[in-house]
C-alpha positions as CSV (number, residue, x, y, z in Angstrom):
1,X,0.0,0.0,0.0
2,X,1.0,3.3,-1.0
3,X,0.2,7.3,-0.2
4,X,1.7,10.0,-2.1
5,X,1.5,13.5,-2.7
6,X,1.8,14.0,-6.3
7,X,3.0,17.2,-8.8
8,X,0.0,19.1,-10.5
9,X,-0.1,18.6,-14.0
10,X,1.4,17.0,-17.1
11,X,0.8,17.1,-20.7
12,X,0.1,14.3,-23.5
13,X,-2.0,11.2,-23.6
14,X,-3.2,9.0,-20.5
15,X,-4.5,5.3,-20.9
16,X,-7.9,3.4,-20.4
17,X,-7.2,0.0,-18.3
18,X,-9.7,-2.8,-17.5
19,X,-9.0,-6.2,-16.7
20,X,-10.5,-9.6,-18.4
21,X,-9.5,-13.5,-16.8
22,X,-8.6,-16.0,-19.3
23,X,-7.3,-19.8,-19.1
24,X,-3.9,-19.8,-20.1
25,X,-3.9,-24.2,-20.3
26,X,-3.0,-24.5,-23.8
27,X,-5.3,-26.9,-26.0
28,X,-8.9,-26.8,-23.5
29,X,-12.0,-25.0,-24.1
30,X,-13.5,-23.9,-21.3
31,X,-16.5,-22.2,-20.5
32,X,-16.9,-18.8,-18.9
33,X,-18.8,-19.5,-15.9
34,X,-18.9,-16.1,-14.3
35,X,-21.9,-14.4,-15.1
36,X,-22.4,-10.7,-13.7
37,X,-25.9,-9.0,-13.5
38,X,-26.2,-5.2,-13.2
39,X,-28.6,-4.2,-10.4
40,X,-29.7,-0.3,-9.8
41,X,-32.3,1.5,-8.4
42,X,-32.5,4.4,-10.3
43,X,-32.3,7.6,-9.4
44,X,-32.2,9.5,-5.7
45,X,-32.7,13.4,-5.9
46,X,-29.8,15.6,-4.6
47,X,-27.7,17.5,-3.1
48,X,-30.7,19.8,-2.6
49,X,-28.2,22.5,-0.6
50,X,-24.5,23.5,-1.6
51,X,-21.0,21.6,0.3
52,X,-23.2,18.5,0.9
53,X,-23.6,15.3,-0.2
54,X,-25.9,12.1,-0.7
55,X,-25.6,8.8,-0.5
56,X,-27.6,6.4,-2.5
57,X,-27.2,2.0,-3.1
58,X,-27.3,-0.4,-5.1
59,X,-27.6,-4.3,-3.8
60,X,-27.4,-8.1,-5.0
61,X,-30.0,-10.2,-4.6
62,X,-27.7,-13.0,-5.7
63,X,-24.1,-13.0,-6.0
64,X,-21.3,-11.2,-4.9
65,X,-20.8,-7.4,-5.7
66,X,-16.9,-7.2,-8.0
67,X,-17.3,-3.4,-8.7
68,X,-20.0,-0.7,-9.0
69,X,-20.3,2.9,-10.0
70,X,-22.5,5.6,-10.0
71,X,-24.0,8.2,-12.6
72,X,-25.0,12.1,-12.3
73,X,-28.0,14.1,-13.4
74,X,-26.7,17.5,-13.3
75,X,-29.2,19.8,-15.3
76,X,-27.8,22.6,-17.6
77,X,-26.8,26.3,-16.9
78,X,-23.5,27.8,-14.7
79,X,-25.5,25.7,-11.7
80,X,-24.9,22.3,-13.6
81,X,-21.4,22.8,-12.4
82,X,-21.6,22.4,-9.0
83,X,-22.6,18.4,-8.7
84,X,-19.4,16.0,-8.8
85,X,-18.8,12.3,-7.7
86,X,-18.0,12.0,-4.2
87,X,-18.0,8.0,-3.5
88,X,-18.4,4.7,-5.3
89,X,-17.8,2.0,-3.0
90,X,-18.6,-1.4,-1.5
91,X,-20.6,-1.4,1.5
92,X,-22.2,-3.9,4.2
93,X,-25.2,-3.4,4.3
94,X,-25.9,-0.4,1.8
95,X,-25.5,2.5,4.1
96,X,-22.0,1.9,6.2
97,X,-19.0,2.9,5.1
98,X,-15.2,1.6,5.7
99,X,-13.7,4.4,7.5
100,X,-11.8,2.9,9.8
101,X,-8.8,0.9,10.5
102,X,-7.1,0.4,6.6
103,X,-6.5,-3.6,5.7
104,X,-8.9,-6.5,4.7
105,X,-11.8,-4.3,6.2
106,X,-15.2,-6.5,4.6
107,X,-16.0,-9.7,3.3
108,X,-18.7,-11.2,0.9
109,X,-20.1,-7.5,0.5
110,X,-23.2,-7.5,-1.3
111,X,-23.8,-3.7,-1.9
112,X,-22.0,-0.3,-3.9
113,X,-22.6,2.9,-2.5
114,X,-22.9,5.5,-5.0
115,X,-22.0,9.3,-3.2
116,X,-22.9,12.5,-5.1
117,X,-21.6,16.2,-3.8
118,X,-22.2,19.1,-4.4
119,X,-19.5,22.9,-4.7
120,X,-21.0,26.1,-4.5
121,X,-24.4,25.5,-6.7
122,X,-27.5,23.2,-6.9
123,X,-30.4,22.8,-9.0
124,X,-33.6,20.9,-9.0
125,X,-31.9,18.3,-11.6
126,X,-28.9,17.0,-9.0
127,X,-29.4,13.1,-8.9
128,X,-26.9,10.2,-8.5
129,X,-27.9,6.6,-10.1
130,X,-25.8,4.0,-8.4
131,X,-24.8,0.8,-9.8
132,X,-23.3,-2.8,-8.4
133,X,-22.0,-5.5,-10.7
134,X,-23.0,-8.6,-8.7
135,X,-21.3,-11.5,-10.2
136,X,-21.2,-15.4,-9.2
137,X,-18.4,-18.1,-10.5
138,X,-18.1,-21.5,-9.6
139,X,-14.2,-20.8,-8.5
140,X,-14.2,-17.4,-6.9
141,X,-17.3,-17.6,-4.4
142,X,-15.9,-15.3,-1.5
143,X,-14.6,-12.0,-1.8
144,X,-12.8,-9.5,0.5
145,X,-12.6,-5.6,0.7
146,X,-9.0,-4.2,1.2
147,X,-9.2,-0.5,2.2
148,X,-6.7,1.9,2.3
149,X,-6.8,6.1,3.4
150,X,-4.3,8.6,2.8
151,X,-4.6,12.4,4.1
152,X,-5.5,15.3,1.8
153,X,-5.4,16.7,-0.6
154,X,-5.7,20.2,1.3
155,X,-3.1,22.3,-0.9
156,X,-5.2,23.7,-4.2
157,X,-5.2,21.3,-7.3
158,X,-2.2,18.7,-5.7
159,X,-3.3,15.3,-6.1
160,X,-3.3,12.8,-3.6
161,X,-2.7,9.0,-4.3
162,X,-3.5,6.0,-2.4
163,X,-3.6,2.1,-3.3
164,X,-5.3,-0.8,-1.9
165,X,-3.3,-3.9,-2.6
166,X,-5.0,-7.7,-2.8
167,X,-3.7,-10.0,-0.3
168,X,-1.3,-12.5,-1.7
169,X,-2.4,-15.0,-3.7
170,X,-5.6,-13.6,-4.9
171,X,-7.0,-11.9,-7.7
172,X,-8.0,-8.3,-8.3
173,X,-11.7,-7.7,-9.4
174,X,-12.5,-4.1,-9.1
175,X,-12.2,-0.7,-7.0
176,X,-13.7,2.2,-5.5
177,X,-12.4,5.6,-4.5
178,X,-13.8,8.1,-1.7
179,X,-13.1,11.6,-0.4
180,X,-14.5,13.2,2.7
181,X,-16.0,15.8,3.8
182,X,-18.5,17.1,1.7
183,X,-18.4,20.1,3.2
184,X,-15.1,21.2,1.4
185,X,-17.2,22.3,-2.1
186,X,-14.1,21.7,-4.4
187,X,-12.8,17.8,-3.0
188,X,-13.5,14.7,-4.8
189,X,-11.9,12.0,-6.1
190,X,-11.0,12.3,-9.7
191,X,-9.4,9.2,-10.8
192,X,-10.1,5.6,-9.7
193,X,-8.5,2.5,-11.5
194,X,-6.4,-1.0,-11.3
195,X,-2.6,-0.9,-10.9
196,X,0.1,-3.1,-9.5
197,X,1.7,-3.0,-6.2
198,X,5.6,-2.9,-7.5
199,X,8.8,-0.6,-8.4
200,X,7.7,-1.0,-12.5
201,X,4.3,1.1,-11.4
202,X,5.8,3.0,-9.3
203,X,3.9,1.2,-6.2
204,X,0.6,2.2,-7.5
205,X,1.2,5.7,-9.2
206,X,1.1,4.3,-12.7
207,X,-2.2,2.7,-14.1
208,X,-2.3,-0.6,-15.5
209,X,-1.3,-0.2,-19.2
210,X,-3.6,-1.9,-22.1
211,X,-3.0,-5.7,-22.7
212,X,-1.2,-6.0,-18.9
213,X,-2.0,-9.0,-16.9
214,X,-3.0,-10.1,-13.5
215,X,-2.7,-6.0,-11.5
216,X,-3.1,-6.4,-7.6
217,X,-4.1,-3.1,-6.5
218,X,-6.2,-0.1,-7.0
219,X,-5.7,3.4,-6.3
220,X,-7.8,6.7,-5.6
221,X,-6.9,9.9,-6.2
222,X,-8.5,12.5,-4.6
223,X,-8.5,16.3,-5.7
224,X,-8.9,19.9,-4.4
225,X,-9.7,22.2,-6.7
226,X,-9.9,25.4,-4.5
227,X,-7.7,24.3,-1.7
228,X,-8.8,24.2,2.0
229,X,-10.0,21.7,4.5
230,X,-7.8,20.6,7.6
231,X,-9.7,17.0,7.6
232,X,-9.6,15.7,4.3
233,X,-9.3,12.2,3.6
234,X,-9.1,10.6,0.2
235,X,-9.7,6.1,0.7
236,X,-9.1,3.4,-2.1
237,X,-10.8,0.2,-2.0
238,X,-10.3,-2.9,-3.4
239,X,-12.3,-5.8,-4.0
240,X,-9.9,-8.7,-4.2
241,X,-11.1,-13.3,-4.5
242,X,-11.1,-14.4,-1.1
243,X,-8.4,-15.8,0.9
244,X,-8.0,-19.5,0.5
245,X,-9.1,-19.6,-2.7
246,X,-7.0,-21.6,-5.6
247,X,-7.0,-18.6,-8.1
248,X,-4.2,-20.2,-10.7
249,X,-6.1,-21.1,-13.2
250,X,-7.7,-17.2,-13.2
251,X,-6.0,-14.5,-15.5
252,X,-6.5,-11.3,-15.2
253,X,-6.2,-8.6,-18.2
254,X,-6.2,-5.0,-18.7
255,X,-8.2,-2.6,-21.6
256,X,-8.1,0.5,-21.0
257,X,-9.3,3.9,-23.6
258,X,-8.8,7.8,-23.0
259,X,-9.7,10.8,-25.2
260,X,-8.6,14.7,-24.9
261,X,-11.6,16.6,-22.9
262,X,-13.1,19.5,-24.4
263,X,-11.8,22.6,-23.4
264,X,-14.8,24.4,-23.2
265,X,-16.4,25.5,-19.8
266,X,-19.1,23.4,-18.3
267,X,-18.4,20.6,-20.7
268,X,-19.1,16.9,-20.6
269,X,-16.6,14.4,-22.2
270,X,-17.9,10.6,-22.4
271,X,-15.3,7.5,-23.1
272,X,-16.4,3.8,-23.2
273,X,-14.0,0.9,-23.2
274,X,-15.4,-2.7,-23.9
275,X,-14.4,-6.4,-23.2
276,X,-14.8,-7.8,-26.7
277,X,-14.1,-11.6,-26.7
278,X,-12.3,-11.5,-23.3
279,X,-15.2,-12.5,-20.8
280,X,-17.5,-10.8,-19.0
281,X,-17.6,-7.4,-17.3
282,X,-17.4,-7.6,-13.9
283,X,-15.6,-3.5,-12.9
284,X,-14.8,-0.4,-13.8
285,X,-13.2,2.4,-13.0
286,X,-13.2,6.2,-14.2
287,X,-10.5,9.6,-14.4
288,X,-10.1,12.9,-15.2
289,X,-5.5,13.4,-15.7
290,X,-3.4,15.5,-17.2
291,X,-2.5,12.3,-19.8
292,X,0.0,9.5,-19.6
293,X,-1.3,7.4,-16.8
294,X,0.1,4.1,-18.0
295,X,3.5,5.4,-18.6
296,X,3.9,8.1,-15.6
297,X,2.6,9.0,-12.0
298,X,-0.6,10.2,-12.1
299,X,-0.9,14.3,-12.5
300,X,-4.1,15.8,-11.9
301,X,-6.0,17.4,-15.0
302,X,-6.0,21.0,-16.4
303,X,-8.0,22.7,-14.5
304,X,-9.0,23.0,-10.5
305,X,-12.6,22.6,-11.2
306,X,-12.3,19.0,-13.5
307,X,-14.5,16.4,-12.1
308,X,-16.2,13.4,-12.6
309,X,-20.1,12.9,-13.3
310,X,-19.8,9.3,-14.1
311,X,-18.1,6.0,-14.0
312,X,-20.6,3.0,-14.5
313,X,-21.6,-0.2,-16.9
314,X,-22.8,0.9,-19.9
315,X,-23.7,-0.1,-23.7
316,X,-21.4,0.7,-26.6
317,X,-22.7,4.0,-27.2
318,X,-21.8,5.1,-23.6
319,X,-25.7,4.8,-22.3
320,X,-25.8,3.1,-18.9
321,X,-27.6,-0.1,-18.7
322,X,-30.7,-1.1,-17.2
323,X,-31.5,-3.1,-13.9
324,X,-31.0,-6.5,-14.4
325,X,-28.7,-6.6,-17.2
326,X,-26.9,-9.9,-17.6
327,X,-23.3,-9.7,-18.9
328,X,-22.9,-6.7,-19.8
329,X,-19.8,-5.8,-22.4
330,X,-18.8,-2.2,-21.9
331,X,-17.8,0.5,-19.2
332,X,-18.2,4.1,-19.3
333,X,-16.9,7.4,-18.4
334,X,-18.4,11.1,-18.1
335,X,-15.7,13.6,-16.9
336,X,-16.6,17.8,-16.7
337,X,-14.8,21.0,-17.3
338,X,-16.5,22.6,-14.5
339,X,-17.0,26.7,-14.7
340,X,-13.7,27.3,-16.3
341,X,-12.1,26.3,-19.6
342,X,-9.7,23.1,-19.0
343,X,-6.7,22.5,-21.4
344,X,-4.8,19.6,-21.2
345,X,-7.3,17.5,-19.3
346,X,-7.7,13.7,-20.5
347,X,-10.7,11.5,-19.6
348,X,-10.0,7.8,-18.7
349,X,-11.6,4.2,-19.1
350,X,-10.9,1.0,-17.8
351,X,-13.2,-2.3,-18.0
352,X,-12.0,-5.3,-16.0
353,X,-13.6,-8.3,-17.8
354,X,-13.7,-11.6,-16.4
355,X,-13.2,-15.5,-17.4
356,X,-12.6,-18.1,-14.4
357,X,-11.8,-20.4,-17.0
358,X,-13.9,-23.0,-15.4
C-alpha cells in the first residue's frame, strides 16, 4: 500500500485499463462460468443545498458485488457545475461505510454505494444513479474488501494518491475511491483505477497499461480544486477473490481507452471501453489526468474545477444499462470541465472483464 502527494499537471495522452480472466492451459475449451448482473435503483434526488452530499445504493439479490459505479443528473446552466462524484464503494449493508482501521476491512459485500456532492451551486436536476455488478463463478465464491486512506489533498489542485493492494495469492476484481468531507465544495476523487503493487508502477502511481496482466491493487486519487480543509481524507478500496481460494487457473487482463476533454467550460466528455471476446464485465473504474497514466505518475488534470459525473456499466454507445442486465460488455466514463475552460485534461476508461476459466 502506497500514499503520495503528487506534482500538479502533465501534458500528452493517459490510458484506459480494464481487466479480463482468461485460461492460459494450452489446447482446453472452457466455458466462462462467471456471469455478472447489473442491479440499480434508479435515481435518488440531490444534493438539494450547496458543500453536501448524498448517499444512495445499489444491492445483489444474488451473488457477490466485483465493482459498481455511479451516474449524475446534473441539469444545464453555470449551476450544472456544481454536482461532482464524491463516492463509489462497496458497503455492508448499503448505508455503512469503511472508514476505519485500513486492511482486509469486509467480506462477501453485497452492496455499492454510490456518493454524489455538491461545490457552490445546486439545482432541481442533481441526482446520483448508483450501480453494483453482482457476479457469481463456480471458483471465486468469496470475496474480501481491502481498504486503504491517505490524508488530503488540502493544498489547491495537488493530487493525492492511495492504493489498496489484494492480499497474496488472490485476484483483483474491481475498486472504488472516496473523499471526505463534503463540506469542502471543491474535493472529490478524480481518478479511480487498477494498478500493480511494484517498483515498475511506481507502487501504485502508474495505471495498469492496455494488454497488462494479473494487477493487484487499486488506487484513488483525490483532488482539491480550490484548496482548504484541515480534515480531508481521500480512501481506495479494493475488491480482491477471497483468501484461500486456488486462483491459478484465473488471469486477469487489462483494456483501458482515453480521449482529450473538451476545453470548453461546463463541458461533458464521455469515453467507453469494452471487453470484446475476453469475458465478462465484472468492474470499472473512471479519471479525469493531465494524460500519460500508463507510462507516468498520475498528475491531476487542467483545471482545478475538473470532475467526474460518471463512471458506471454501460452499452457501446456510452448509455448506462438497465436493472438487471446480464453480462454486460462495456464500461463508461463522463468527466466535466466545471466553470472554467480546462486544457490539457484527458478523460480515462478502464473495464476489468472476467473469465474463471472453469
Amino acid at each position: 500500500m502506497k500514499t503520495a502527494f503528487l506534482p500538479r499537471l502533465a501534458t500528452g495522452k493517459a490510458l484506459v485499463v480494464g481487466a479480463l480472466l482468461a485460461l492460459t492451459v494450452p489446447g482446453v475449451a472452457y466455458a466462462n462460468s462467471v456471469s455478472a448482473t447489473v442491479r440499480t435503483p434508479g435515481a435518488t434526488a440531490g444534493p438539494t443545498s450547496t458543500f453536501s452530499e448524498i448517499s444512495t445504493h445499489a444491492d445483489c439479490g444474488s451473488g457477490l458485488v466485483s465493482g459498481g459505479g455511479l451516474d449524475q443528473a446534473i441539469g444545464s446552466g453555470t449551476s450544472s457545475n456544481g454536482n461532482h462524484v464524491m463516492g463509489t464503494e462497496p458497503s455492508a449493508d448499503g448505508s455503512t461505510e469503511y472508514t476505519g482501521s485500513t486492511g482486509v476491512v469486509g467480506t462477501d459485500n453485497t452492496h455499492w454505494l454510490g456518493i454524489g456532492g455538491s461545490g457552490g451551486a445546486v439545482n432541481s436536476s442533481f441526482a446520483t444513479t448508483p450501480y453494483a455488478v453482482c457476479f457469481t463463478s463456480s471458483l471465486i465464491d468469496h470475496t474480501q474488501t481491502v481498504m486503504d486512506k491517505a490524508a488530503g489533498p488540502t493544498s489547491a489542485a495537488t493530487p493525492v494518491a492511495v492504493t489498496a493492494t489484494c492480499p497474496a495469492g488472490t485476484v483483483l476484481l474491481g475498486g472504488g475511491a472516496r473523499t471526505t468531507p463534503a463540506s469542502v465544495g471543491s474535493l472529490k476523487p478524480i481518478s479511480s483505477f487498477p494498478t500493480f503493487d511494484d517498483s515498475a508502477h511506481d507502487y501504485g502511481l502508474k495505471a495498469a497499461a492496455d494488454g497488462e496482466t494479473d494487477p493487484n491493487a487499486w488506487t484513488a486519487v483525490g483532488w482539491n480544486g480550490g484548496g482548504g480543509g484541515a480534515t480531508n481524507e481521500t480512501y481506495a478500496y479494493a475488491i480482491c477473490s477471497g483468501s484461500g481460494i486456488d486462483v491459478s487457473g484465473v488471469k486477469v487482463t487489462v483494456h483501458y481507452s482515453e480521449v482529450n476533454t473538451s476545453s470548453s467550460a461546463g463541458a461533458n466528455t464521455v469515453v467507453t471501453v469494452g471487453c470484446g471476446s475476453d469475458g465478462n464485465l465484472v468492474s470499472g473504474g473512471a479519471g479525469a489526468s493531465g494524460g500519460n497514466v500508463t507510462t507516468t505518475d498520475y498528475t491531476g488534470p487542467g483545471s482545478g474545477g475538473d470532475h467526474l459525473n460518471g463512471s458506471f456499466p454501460s452499452d457501446s454507445g456510452g448509455n448506462p444499462v438497465g436493472d438487471g442486465t446480464t453480462n454486460a460488455s462495456y464500461w463508461t466514463a463522463d468527466a466535466h470541465a466545471g466553470g472554467a475552460g480546462s486544457s490539457g485534461t484527458y478523460a480515462d476508461v478502464w473495464a476489468l472483464c472476467a473469465d474463471d476459466g472453469v
